[in-house]
C-alpha positions as CSV (number, residue, x, y, z in Angstrom):
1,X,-0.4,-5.4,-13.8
2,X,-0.9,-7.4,-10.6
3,X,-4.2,-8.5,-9.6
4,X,-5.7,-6.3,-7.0
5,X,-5.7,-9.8,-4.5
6,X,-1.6,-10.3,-5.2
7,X,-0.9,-6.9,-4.5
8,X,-3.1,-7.3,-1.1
9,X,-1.1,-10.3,-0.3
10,X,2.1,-8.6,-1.1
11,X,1.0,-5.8,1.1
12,X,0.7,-8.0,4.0
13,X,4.0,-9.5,3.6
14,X,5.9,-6.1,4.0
15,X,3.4,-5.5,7.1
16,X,5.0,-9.1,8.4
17,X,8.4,-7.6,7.8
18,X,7.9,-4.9,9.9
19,X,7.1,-2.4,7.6
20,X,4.3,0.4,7.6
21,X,1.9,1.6,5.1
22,X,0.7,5.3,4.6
23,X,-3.4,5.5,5.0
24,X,-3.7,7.2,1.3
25,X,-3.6,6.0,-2.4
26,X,-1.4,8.1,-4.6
27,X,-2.2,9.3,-8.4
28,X,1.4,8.1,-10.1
29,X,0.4,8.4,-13.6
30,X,-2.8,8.3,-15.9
31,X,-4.4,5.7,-14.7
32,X,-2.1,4.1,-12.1
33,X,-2.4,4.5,-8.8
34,X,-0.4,3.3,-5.5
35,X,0.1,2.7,-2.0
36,X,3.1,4.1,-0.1
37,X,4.7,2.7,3.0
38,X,7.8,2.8,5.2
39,X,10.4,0.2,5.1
40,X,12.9,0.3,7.3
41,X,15.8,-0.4,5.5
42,X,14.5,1.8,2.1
43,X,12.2,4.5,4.3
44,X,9.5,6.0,2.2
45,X,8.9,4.0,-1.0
46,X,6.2,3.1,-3.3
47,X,4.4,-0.9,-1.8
48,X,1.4,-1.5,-4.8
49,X,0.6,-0.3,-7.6
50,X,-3.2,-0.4,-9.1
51,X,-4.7,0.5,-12.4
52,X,-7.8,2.3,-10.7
53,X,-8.2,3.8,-6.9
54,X,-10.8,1.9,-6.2
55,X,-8.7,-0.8,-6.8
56,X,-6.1,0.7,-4.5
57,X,-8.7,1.8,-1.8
58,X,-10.4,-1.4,-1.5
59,X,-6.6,-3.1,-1.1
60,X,-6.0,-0.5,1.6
61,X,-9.1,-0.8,3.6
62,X,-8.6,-4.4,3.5
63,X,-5.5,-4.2,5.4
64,X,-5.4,-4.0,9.3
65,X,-5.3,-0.9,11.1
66,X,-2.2,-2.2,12.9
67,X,-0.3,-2.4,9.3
68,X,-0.8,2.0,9.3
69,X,2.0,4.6,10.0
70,X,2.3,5.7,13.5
71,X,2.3,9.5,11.7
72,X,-1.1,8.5,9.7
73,X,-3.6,8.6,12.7
């Protein structure tokens, strides 16, 4: 898995590309956790994947507000 800092980075790149990322962190599996988002060319799909949510809340709390879906207010 990804280092929590690589998947931050990776976040902000989609945000760069215009995308949006949903203001929750998803259980996937035992152990995994993610952060959706909205691409426009793919719509809803999965951006990060963590092995803990803290992992994955910390990442999204890091991001800016302007990076959130218009829909997560």
């Amino acid at each position: 898995m990804n280092h929590p800092n690589d998947e931050l980075q990776f976040l902000r790149e989609l945000v760069d590309e215009h995308a949006s990322i949903a203001g929750d962190v998803l259980q996937i599996a035992d152990n995994l956790w993610a952060i959706h988002g909205y691409i426009p060319v793919d719509c809803d799909v999965l951006t990060a994947e963590f092995d803990s949510y803290d992992k994955a809340a910390h990442a999204l709390a890091q991001l800016s507000p302007r990076s959130r879906r218009l829909d997560d207010s």
